[in-house]
Structures are given as structure tokens and as C-alpha cells.
C-alpha positions in Angstrom: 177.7 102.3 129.8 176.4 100.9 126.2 178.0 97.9 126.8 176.3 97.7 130.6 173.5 98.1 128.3 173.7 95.5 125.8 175.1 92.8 128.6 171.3 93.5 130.2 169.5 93.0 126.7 171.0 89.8 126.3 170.3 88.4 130.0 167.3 89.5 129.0 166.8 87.2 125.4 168.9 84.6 127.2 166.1 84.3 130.0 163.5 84.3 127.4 165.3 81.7 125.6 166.6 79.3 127.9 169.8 79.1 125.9 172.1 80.4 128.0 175.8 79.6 128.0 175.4 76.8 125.4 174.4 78.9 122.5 175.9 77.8 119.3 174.5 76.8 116.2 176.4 74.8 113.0 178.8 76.9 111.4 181.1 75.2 108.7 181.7 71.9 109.1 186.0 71.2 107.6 184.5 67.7 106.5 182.5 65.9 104.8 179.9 64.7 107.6 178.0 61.0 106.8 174.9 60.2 108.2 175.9 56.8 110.5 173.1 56.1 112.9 172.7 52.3 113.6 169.2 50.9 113.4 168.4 49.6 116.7 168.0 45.7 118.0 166.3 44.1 120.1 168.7 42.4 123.1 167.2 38.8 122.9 166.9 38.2 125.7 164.1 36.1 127.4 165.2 36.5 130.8 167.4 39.0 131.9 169.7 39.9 135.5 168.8 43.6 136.4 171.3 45.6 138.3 170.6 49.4 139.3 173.1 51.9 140.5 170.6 54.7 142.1 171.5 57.7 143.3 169.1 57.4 146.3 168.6 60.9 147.1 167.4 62.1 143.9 163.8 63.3 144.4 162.1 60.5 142.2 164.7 57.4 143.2 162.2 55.4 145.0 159.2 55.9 142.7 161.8 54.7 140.3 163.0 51.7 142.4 159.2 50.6 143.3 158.6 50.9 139.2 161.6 48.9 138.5 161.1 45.8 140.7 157.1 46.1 139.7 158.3 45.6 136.2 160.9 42.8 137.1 158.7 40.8 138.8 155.6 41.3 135.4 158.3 40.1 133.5 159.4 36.8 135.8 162.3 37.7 136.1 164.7 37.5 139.3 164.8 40.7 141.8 167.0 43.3 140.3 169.6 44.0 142.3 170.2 47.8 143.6 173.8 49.1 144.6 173.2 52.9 146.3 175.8 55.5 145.3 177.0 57.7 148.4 178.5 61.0 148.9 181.9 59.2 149.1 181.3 57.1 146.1 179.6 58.3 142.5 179.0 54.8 141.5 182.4 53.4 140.6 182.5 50.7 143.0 178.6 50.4 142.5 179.0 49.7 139.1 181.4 47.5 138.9 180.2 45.8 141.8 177.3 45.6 139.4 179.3 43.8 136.4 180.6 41.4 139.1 177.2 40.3 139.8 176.9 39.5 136.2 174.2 42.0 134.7 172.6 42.0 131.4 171.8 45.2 132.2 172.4 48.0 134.3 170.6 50.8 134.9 171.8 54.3 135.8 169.4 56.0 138.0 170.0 59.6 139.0 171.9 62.8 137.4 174.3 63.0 134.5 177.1 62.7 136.7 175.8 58.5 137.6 175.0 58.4 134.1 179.0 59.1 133.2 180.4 56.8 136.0 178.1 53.7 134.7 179.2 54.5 131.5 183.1 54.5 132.1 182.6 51.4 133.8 180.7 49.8 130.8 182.3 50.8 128.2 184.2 47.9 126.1 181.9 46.1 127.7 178.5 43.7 125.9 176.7 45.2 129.1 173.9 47.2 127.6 173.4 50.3 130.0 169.7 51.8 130.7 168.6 55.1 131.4 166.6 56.1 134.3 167.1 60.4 134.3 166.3 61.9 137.6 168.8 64.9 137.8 168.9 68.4 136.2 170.0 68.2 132.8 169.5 64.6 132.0 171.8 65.1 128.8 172.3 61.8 127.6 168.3 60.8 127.8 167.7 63.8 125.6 169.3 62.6 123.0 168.3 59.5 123.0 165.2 60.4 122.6 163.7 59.4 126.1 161.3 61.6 128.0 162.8 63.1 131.2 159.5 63.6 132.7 158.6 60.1 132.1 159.9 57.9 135.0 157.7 55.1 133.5 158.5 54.8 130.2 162.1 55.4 130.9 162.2 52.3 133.5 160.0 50.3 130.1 162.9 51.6 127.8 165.7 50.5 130.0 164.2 47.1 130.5 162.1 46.5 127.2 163.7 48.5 124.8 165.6 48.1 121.7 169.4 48.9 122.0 172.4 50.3 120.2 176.0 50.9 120.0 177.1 54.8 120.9 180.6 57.0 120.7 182.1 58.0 124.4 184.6 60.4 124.8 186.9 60.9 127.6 189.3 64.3 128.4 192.1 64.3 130.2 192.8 67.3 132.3 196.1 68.3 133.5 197.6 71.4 135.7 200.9 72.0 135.5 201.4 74.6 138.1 199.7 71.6 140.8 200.8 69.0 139.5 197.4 66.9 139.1 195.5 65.4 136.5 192.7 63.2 136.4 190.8 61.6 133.3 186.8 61.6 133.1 184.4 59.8 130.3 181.8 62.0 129.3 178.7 61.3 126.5 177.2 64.8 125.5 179.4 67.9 125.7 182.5 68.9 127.5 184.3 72.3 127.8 187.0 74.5 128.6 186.8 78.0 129.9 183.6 80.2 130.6 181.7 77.0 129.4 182.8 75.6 132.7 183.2 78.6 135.1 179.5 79.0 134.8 178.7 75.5 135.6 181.5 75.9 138.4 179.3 79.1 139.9 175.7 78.2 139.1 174.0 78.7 142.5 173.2 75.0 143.9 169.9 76.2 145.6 168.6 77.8 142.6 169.3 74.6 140.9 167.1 73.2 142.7 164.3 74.9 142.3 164.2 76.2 139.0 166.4 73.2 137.5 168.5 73.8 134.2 167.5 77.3 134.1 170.1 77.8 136.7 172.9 78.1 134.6 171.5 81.1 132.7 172.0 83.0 135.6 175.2 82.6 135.4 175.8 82.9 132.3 174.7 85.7 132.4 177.4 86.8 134.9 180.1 85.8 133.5 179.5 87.6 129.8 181.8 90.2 130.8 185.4 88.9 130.8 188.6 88.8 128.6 190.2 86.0 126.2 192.5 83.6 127.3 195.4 82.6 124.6 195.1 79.0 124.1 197.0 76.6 121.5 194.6 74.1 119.6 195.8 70.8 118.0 193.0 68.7 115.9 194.3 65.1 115.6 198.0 65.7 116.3 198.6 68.4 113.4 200.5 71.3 114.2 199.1 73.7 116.7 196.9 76.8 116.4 197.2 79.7 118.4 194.1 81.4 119.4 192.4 83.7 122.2 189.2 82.4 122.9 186.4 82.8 125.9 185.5 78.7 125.6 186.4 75.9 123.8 183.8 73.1 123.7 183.6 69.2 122.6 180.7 68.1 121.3 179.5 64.3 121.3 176.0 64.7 120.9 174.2 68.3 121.0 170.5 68.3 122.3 170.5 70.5 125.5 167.4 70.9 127.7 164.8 73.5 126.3 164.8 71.4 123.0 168.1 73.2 121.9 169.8 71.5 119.4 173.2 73.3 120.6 174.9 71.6 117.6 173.1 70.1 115.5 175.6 68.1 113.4 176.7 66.3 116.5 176.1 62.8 115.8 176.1 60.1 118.8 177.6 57.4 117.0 180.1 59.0 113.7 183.5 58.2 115.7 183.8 62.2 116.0 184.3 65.1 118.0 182.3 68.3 116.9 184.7 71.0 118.5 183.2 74.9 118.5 185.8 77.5 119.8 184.0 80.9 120.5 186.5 84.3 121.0 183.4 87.2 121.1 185.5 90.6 122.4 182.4 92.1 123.7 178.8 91.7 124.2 177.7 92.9 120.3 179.9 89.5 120.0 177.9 87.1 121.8 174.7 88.8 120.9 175.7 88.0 116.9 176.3 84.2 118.4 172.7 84.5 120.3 171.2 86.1 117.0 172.7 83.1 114.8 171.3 80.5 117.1 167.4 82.1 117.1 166.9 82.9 113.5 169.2 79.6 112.1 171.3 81.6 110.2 174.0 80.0 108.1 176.2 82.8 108.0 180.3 82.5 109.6 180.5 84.1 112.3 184.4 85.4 112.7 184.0 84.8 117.0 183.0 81.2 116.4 185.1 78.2 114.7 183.9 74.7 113.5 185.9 71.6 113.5 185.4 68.3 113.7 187.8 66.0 114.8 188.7 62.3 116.8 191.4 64.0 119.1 191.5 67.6 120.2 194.4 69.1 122.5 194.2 72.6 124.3 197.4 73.9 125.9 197.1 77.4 127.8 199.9 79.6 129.9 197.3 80.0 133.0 195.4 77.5 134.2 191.2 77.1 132.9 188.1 75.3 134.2 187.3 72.4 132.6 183.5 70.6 132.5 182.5 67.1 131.5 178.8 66.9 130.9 177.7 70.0 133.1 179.9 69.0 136.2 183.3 70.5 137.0 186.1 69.0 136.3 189.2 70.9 138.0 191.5 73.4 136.4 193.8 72.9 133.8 196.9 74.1 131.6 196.2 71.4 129.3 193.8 69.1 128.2 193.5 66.1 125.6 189.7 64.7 124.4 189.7 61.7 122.6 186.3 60.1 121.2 186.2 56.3 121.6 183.6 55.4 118.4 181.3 52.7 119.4 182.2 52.1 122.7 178.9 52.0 125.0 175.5 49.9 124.1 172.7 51.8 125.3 169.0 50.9 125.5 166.3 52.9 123.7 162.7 53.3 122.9 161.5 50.0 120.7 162.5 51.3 117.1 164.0 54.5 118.4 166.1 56.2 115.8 167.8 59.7 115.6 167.4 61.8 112.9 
């Protein structure tokens, strides 16, 4: 009954708070962390080939379209060429249907999962992508500093902006007991375990109408549960055995609500920031909640800090996996591996992280 008790204090702070399931804080980083932002550039362009991959039923898509060919056409520059996504297609054939047509540019228009599609596709690539964030969480555009809420000076950014060079990451999820894996590129923060079971059951019409506060719902459902023995290898060393409730992989850590989830995250560093959480109970996650509010310093012996350019999780039974807040199937084991450098993005003029 006490702990019935506690789980309800802490939906209740976690409400208040907006920080739901993401809730961590730095710990103690196991290197020496350098400070490696790039100044941003300007693309030199005069004139510049526009391609959009729009997610076209996104509730601001054709303000954003009507914004986008209004600037195009200011500028003097050719039509910019739109390629729809579909319920059948995310945007891979979009965008590279979009490199084909030669692009200098080419803007992702919709939700974090178009966002991670234009991005496999131009990655390795000198095809700058631009942000235009119409979804929920908008991850990527939060940490680059845009405004969400902006449509306007997002569609400026993405056409006028400065630009810079960023770190991808990509995990590769595979299930032994079906047989299937699949590999996805992801930019912010992807997870294993109840990380990823609460994006997996956040309530789709709830979404919608209260947007990101959705998943604190949820989270707040799935507090209650047991540890899952896992096996974690940082870079190919030897493997650790743990029991943990999530396991997540950090490329960047701002989170909507202004959370810096891990604030030592750093876009561009050629690293992953890797937090492995094991609370027992609820007093568990509400010393993790309590570290995140007042800032504390302090260890924490339910939470881990690594840091790291390859990360592999084996576990007995298979887990949920997430790649920027959208599920990614279940797996027994899974491999992350941060490509540094791999993705020119455009930014505000003389954008810089701190």
C-alpha cells in the first residue's frame, strides 16, 4: 500500500513537471568531455534548388508549403520541388527521389520520424538538410535551437540559415527468438526497455490533443515493473552484466518542456552519452526525479554514466527498442553506433550551442 502510495506522488510531480519517462540528469561522466561545437557557415549559395519531403497530413503542412514557395519565389529562385510522404512510404523514396532531382537542400517537413528518414538518406552526403518541425516532439529542432512554434522562422532558417556539420547514430535491433532485425538512424535519443514500452503504449488520441505530455501518462503506468538482466559492452570491451528497467543512448539531450534530459550530450563530439537506470521500487525513481529538479550532483547507485562511440545490449528475453520517440520492434540484442560528423544541418544565422 505505501508503495501504491508513492507511485501516485510521483505521477503527481511527474505531471507537474512534464518530465516524465526521460528524467535523468548528468551523473559522472568516465571521460574527459571537450567542448567541440563547430561555428556555423554560411552555404554560399546565390541560388539554390529546394526540395521538400512533407508529411502532408501534419496539421500545419500547407501553411508550411504556402510559406516555402512564398519565400522561394522572394528569393528568385526556381519552384521548390515537394515529394509527399504516404502511409505506405515515410520518406525514403521521397528523399532520395529528392537527391536525384539534385537539391542543395532539402527540407524535412513533418514529425521526428520524417526528420530521421531525410536524415538516413543524407547522411555522407554535402546535401545540407532543413528543418521544418510540425509533429509532437520535434527533438531534433530543439536542439538546434529552432522554435517549434515558429513555422516562419523555421521555413527562414532552413532556407537562409547558416549550416553545420552534426553526429548521427544508428542502432541495430535484432530478435533472435523471430529471427528479424532491422537498422534505423536516429539524431536525439534512443532506448531500450520501459524507455520504449511507454512510447509503444502512449495513447495516440491523447497525443493529439495534449501533444508530448502524452507520454507522462504512461509513464506513469509503467513505473511499476521488475528488472530485466541485460549484458552491456561499451566499444567492444568485455561485457557487463546488469539488471536494469532502461538503457538509453543519448546524441543530443534537450527534450520538450525545456528539459535538458542530459545535459552533457553534445550534437557533434563523435559520442554516445549512454545512462542505464535499475530503480527497484518507486523511492528509486523518485531519488532519479529528485536529482533531476534540484540539479543535484550526487551518484545515484540506480543510474550509470558512460560515454561511449559503440554500445551493445544483449538480453535472454526479448525488449522494446525506440529511436527518437517511435518504436522500433523488440529485441534480444541491439548495437548503437554514432557516425561523428555525418549530417550538415541548417540553423539560425550565427546559431551556436552552448
Amino acid at each position: 500500500m505505501r508503495d501504491w502510495l508513492l507511485y501516485l506522488i510521483i505521477a503527481g510531480v511527474l505531471a507537474f513537471a512534464v518530465s516524465s519517462w526521460w528524467g535523468v540528469r548528468r551523473l559522472k561522466a568516465k571521460h574527459t568531455r571537450s567542448a567541440v561545437w563547430e561555428q556555423t557557415h554560411s552555404p554560399g549559395l546565390g541560388q539554390q534548388k529546394v526540395a521538400v519531403v512533407m508529411n502532408p497530413i501534419k496539421t500545419k503542412s500547407a501553411e508550411a508549403r504556402g510559406l516555402i514557395e512564398s519565400a522561394c519565389a522572394s528569393a528568385g529562385w526556381e519552384p521548390p520541388r515537394f515529394f509527399d510522404t504516404t502511409a505506405e512510404d515515410a520518406g525514403f523514396s521521397q528523399a532520395r527521389a529528392a537527391v536525384e532531382y539534385g537539391a542543395d537542400v532539402v527540407l524535412a517537413g513533418g514529425g521526428d520520424g520524417t526528420v530521421r528518414v531525410v536524415a538516413e538518406i543524407l547522411a555522407g552526403t554535402d546535401i545540407a538538410m532543413g528543418l521544418i518541425p510540425l509533429g509532437t516532439g520535434n527533438l531534433l529542432a530543439r536542439n538546434i535551437d529552432l522554435d517549434v512554434n515558429d513555422v516562419h522562422g523555421s521555413v527562414q532558417a532552413a532556407l537562409f540559415g547558416h549550416q553545420r556539420f552534426i553526429d548521427t547514430a544508428r542502432m541495430r535491433v535484432e530478435n533472435s527468438r523471430t529471427g528479424r532485425s532491422s537498422e534505423h538512424t536516429f539524431l536525439v535519443i534512443a532506448g531500450i526497455g520501459m524507455d520504449a514500452e511507454i512510447v509503444g503504449d502512449t495513447n495516440d488520441g491523447l497525443k493529439k490533443a495534449v501533444g508530448w505530455l502524452a507520454y507522462t501518462e504512461a509513464g506513469v503506468r509503467h513505473l511499476p515493473g521488475r528488472r530485466k538482466k541485460v549484458s552491456v559492452a561499451l566499444d567492444d570491451q568485455p561485457e557487463q552484466s546488469r539488471k536494469i528497467r532502461s538503457v538509453l543512448f543519448a546524441n543530443c539531450g534537450l527534450i520538450p518542456g525545456g528539459i535538458d534530459f542530459i545535459p552533457q550530450a553534445m550534437i557533434d563530439d563523435g559520442m554516445l552519452d549512454v545512462v542505464v537506470m535499475s530503480p527497484r521500487s518507486a523511492i528509486g525513481w523518485l531519488a532519479m526525479y529528485t536529482k533531476i529538479v534540484l540539479k543535484h550532483n550526487r551518484n545515484l547507485p540506480v543510474m550509470s554514466y558512460y560515454r561511449s562511440g559503440k554500445v551493445t545490449i544483449r538480453c535472454a528475453e526479448p525488449m522494446a527498442t525506440q529511436v527518437d520517440g517511435d518504436p522500433s520492434g523488440e529485441a534480444t540484442k541491439v548495437t548503437v553506433q554514432v557516425a561523428p560528423g555525418s549530417l550538415l544541418v541548417r540553423v539560425r544565422n550565427g546559431t551556436e550551442e552552448d
